[in-house]
C-alpha positions as CSV (number, residue, x, y, z in Angstrom):
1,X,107.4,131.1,99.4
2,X,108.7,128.2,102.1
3,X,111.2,126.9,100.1
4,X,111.0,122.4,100.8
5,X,114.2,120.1,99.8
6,X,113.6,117.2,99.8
7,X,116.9,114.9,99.1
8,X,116.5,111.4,97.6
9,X,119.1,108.4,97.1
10,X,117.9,105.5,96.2
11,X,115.0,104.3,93.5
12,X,113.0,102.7,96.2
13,X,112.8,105.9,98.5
14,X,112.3,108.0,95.3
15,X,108.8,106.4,94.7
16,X,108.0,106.5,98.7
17,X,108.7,110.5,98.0
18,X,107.0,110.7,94.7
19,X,103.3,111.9,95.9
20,X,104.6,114.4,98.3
21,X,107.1,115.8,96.0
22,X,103.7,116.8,93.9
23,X,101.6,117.8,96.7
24,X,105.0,119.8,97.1
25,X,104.9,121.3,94.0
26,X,101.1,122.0,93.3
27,X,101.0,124.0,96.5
28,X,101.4,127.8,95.8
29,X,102.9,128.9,98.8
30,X,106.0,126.2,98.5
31,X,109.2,125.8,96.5
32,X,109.8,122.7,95.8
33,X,113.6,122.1,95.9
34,X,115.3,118.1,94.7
35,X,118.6,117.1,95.5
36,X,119.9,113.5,94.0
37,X,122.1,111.5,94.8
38,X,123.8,108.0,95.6
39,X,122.4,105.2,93.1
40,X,120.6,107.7,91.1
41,X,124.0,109.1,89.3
42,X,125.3,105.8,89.3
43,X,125.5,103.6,86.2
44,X,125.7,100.3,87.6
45,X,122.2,101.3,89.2
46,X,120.5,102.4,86.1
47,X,121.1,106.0,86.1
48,X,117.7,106.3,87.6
49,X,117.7,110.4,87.9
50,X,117.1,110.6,84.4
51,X,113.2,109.0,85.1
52,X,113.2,111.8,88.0
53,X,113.9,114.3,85.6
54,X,110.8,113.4,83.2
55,X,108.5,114.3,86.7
56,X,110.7,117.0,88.9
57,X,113.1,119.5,88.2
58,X,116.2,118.8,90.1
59,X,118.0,121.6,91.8
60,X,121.0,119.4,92.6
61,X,122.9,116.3,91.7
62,X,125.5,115.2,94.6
63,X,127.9,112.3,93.6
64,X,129.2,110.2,95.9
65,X,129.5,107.1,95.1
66,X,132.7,105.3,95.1
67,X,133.2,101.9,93.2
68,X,133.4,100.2,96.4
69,X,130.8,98.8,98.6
70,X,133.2,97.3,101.7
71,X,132.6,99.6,105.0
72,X,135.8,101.2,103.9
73,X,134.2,102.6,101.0
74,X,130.3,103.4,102.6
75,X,132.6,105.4,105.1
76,X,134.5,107.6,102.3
77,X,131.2,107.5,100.2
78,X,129.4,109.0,103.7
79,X,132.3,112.0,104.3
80,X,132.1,113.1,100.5
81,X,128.5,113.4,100.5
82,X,128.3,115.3,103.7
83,X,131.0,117.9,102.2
84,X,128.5,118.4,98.9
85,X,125.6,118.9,101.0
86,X,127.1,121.6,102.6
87,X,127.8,123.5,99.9
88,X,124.5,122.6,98.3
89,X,122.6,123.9,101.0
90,X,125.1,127.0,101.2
91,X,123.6,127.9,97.6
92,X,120.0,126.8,98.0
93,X,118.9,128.3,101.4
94,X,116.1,125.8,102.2
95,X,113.9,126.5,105.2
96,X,113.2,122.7,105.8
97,X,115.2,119.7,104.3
98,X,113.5,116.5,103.9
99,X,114.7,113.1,104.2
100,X,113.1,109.4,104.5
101,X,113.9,106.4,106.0
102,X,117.7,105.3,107.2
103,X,120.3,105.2,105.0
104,X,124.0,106.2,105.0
105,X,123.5,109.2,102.1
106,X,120.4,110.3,104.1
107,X,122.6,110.7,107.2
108,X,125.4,112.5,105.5
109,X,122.3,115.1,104.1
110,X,121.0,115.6,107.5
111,X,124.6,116.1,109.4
112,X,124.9,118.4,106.8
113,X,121.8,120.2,107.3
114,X,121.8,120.3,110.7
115,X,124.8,122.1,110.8
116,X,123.9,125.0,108.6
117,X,121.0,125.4,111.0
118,X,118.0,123.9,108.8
119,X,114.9,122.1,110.3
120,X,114.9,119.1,109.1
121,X,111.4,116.7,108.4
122,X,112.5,113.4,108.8
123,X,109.8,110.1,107.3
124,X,109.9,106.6,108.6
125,X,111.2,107.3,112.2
126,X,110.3,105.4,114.9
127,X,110.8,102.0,112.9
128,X,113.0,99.1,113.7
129,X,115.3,96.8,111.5
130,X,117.6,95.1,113.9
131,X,119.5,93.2,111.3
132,X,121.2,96.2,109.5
133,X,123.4,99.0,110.7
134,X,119.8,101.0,109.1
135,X,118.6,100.8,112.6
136,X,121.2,103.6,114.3
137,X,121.4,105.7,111.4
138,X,117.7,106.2,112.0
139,X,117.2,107.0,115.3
140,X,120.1,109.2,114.5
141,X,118.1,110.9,111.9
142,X,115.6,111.3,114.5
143,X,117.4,112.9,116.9
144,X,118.9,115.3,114.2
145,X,115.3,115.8,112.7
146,X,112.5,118.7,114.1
147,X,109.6,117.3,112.6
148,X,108.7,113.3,112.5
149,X,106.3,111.7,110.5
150,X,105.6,108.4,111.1
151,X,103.8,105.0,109.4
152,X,102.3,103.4,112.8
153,X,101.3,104.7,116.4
154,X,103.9,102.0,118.1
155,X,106.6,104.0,115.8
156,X,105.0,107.7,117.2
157,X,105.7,106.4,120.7
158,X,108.9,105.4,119.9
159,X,110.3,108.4,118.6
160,X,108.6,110.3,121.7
161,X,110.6,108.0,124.0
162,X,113.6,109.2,121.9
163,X,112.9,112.2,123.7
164,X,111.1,114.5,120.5
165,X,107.9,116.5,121.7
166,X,104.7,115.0,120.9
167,X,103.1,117.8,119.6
168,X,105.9,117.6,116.4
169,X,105.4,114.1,116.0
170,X,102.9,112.3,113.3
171,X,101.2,109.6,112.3
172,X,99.9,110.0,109.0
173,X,100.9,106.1,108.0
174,X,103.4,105.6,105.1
175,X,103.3,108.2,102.1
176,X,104.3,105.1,100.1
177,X,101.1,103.8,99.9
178,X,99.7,107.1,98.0
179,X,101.3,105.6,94.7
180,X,98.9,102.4,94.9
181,X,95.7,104.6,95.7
182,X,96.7,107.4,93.3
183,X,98.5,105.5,90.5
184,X,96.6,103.9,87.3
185,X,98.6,100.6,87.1
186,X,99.3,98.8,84.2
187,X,96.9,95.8,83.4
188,X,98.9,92.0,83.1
189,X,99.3,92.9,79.7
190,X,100.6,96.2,79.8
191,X,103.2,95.1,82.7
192,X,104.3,91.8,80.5
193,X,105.4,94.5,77.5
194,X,106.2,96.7,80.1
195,X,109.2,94.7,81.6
196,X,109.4,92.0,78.0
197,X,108.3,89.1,80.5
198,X,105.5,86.3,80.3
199,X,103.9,85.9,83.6
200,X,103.2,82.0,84.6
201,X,101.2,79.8,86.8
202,X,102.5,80.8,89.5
203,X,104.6,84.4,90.1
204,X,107.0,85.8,92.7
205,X,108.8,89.2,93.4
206,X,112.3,88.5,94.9
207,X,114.4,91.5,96.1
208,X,117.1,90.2,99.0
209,X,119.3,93.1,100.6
210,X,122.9,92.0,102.5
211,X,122.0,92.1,106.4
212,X,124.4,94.8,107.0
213,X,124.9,93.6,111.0
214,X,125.9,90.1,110.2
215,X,129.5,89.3,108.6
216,X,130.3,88.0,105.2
217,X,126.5,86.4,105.2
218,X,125.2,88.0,102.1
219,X,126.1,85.4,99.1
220,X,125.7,82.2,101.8
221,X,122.0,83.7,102.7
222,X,121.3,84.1,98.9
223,X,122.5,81.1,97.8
224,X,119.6,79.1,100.4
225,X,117.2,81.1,98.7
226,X,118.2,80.9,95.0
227,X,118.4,76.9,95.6
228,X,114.9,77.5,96.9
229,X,113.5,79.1,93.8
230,X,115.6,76.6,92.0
231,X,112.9,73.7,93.1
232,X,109.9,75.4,91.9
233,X,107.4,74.0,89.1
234,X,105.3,76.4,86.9
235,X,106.2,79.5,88.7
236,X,108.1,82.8,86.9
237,X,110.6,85.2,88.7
238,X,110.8,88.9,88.5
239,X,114.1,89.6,90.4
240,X,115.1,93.5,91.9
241,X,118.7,94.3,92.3
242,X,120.3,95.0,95.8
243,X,121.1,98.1,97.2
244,X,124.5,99.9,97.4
245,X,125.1,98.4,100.8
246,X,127.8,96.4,101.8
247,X,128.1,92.8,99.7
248,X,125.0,94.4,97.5
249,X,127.6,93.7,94.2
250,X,127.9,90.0,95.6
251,X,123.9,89.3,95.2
252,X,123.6,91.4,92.3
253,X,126.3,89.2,90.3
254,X,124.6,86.0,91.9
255,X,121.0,87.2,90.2
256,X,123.0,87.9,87.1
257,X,124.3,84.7,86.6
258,X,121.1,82.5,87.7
259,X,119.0,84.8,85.2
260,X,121.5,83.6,82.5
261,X,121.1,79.8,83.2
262,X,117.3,80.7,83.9
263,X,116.0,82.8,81.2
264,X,112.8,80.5,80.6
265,X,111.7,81.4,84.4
266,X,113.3,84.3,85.4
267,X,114.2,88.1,84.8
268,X,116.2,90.8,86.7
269,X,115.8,94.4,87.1
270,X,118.2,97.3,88.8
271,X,115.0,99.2,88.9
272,X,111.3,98.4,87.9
273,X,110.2,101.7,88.5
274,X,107.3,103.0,90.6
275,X,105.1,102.4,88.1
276,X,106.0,98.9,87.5
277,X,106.8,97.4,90.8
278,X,103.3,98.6,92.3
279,X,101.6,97.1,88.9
280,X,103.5,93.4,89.1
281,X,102.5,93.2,92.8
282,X,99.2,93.2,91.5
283,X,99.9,89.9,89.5
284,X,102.5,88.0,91.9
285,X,101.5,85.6,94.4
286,X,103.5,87.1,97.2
287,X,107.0,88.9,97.6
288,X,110.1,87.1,98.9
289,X,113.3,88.3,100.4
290,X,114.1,90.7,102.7
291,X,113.0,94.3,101.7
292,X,110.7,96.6,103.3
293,X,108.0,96.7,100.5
294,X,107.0,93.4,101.6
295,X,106.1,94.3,104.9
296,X,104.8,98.4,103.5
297,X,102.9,97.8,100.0
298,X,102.7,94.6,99.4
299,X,99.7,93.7,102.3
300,X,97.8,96.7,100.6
301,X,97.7,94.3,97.8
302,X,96.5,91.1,99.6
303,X,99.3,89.5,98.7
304,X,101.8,87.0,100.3
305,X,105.0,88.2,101.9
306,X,107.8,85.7,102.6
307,X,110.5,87.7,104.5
308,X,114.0,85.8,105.0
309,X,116.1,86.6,107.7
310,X,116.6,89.4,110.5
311,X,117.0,92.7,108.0
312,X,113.4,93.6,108.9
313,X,113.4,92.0,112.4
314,X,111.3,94.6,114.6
315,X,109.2,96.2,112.3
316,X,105.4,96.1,112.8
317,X,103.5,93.5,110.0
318,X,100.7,92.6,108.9
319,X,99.4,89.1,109.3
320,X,100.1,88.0,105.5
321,X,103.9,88.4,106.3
322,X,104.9,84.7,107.0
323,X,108.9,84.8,108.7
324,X,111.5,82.0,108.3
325,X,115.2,81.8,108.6
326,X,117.9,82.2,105.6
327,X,117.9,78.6,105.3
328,X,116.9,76.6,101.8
329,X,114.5,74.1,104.0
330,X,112.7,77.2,106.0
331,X,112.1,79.0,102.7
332,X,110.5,76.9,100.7
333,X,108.8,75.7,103.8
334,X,107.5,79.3,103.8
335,X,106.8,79.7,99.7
336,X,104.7,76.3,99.8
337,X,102.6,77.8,102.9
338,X,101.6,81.0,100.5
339,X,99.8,78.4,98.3
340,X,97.7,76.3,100.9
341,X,94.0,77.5,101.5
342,X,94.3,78.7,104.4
343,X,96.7,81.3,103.7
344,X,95.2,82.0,100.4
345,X,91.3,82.6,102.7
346,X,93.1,84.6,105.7
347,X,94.8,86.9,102.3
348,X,91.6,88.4,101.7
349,X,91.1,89.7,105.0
350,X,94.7,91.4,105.5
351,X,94.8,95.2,107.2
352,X,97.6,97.1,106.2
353,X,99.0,98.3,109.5
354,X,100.2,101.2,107.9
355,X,97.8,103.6,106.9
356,X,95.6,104.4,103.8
357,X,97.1,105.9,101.0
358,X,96.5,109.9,102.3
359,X,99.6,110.5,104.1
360,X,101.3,112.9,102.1
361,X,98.7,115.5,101.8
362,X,98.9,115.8,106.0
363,X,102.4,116.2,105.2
364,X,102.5,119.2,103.3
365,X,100.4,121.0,105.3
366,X,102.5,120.4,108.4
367,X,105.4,121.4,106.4
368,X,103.3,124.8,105.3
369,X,102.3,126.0,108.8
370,X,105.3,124.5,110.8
371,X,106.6,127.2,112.9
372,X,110.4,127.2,111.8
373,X,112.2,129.1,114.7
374,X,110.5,127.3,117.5
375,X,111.7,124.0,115.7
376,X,115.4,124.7,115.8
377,X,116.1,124.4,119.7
378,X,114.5,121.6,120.8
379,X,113.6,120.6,123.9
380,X,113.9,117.3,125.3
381,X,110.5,115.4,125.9
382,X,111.5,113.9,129.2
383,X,109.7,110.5,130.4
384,X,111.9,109.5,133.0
385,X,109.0,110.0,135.5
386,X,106.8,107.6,133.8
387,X,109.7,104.8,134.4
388,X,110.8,102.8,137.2
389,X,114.6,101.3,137.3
């Protein structure tokens, strides 16, 4: 059997990776392998792996962690991980590792596995964020990674004009959207036990991450938009937590506090949970902040998206995502726009630009017939030709 590890961090990217790790595990010919790590050992994040453990067994839990989030910190948090890897993979013998997206523990896992000589499957290349220090560590992971599967044909070209051979390079849209499509989400009453919350009127989804390029703007950002949702009549707040970047702790102690003077209107989670993110987009009026489920799932659900700031400059959107800058003015310029009829009409009509729900089924059977020793020296797909200076 072609044994698949596939290594997850974060909450967010565990529930992007959900539907493949099954197709994973239902196929016959596959081992499926699960490494954890980074917020899903840690407390202050909810100990999530113990939900992964009620779905997957996991082969491996890496701590790494440090109670620090200053670069200082990410850097140390980075070196330890890679170091674990190593010997994880050292015990586990993969034949292809895994990995999603463009974060700092993903990097350390695939330093680490390209190393020990792994082919490494790397989803979400190809993709631009030009406000976070996300952008490099992906098109590192590219460069590290043998196989590529991508959310958009604009991202497919781009990771061909990183140089990677078109022939190992896919476009089977985001594997994300399998959860809404596959899924049996909870009705409004179910979700308002579900998270101990009474939905309103109105109803908005706020998750804000620190724009990891700019300096010391996380809490001034935050503060233009909590004063923002401050102003707002008849409408209820579900907050989710920021991640373990840099100034994450600084937002996540700015929700806490404003939840505590606003309990009537407003509620905070570390983690909803697949389950219970997918099912309140169903109910909320549009997302707000600066994550990438606002531009990924949230058009699938002809809803809104407000999205603050330059985290997700560059990335591909559909035409429900409506921009403005970190400023109190700008955003609730933006949240009043969701409401008018226009938006509301043009809603109904929104394409997700990436993909339909199927993508992680095309996965695993690349990852089942992928010729592993042609994968590991790669050549370089070169387009200079096709380029004047």
């Amino acid at each position: 059997m072609r044994k698949i590890c596939v290594v997850t961090g974060t909450r967010a990217e565990y529930g992007l990776l959900y539907w493949l790790m099954k197709e994973i595990q239902a196929d016959a010919t596959l081992e499926l392998q699960l490494i954890v790590t980074g917020m899903h050992l840690s407390p202050e994040f909810g100990l999530t792996y113990k939900e992964i453990e009620k779905e997957f067994p996991i082969s491996k839990k890496i701590e790494m962690l440090l109670s620090s989030d200053t670069p200082v910190g990410i850097s140390k948090s980075m070196g330890l991980a890679q170091i674990s890897f190593a010997e994880a993979y050292a015990e586990l013998s993969p034949d292809i590792v895994v990995v999603l997206g463009d974060r700092f523990e993903i990097f350390s896992a695939a330093a680490a596995a390209m190393i020990a000589r792994i082919p490494i499957a790397h989803i979400h290349g190809g993709e631009t964020t030009e406000g976070a220090f996300d952008e490099a560590i992906r098109h590192s992971l590219t460069k590290m990674s043998h196989l590529h599967f991508v959310a958009a044909a604009e991202y497919r070209r781009r990771v061909i004009q990183l140089g990677e051979r078109a022939e190992f390079v896919f476009n089977f849209g985001a594997p994300g959207l399998d959860s809404i499509y596959n899924l049996q989400l909870l009705s409004k009453e179910q979700l308002e036990e579900a998270i101990g919350f009474k939905l309103g009127k109105k109803n908005l989804l706020v998750t804000f991450h620190p724009v990891t390029l700019e300096q010391n703007t996380a809490q001034e950002q935050f503060r233009q938009l909590l004063q923002a949702l401050d102003e707002l009549e008849d409408t209820r707040i579900i907050f989710t937590k920021a991640n373990a970047d840099t100034d994450g702790r600084a937002i996540n102690s700015m929700i806490d506090e404003y939840v505590s003077a606003k309990q009537n209107k407003a509620i905070a989670f570390t983690s909803l949970g697949q389950l219970r993110y997918l099912s309140a987009l169903q109910f909320v009026d549009a997302v707000v902040g600066n994550s990438s489920s606002g531009l990924i799932e949230a058009p699938s659900f002809e809803i809104a998206t407000v999205n603050i700031g330059d985290r997700q400059r560059g990335r591909i959107k559909a035409s429900s995502v409506i921009d403005c800058l970190p400023d109190k003015a700008e955003i609730s310029s933006a949240i009043r726009q969701v409401y008018t009829a226009e938006t509301q009409s043009a809603l109904r009509n929104v394409v997700n630009p990436h993909g339909d729900g199927c993508a992680s089924k095309s996965i695993v059977n690349i990852l089942r017939s992928a010729p592993l020793p042609e994968l590991l020296k790669k050549q370089f797909n070169d387009l200079s030709g096709q380029f004047t200076a």
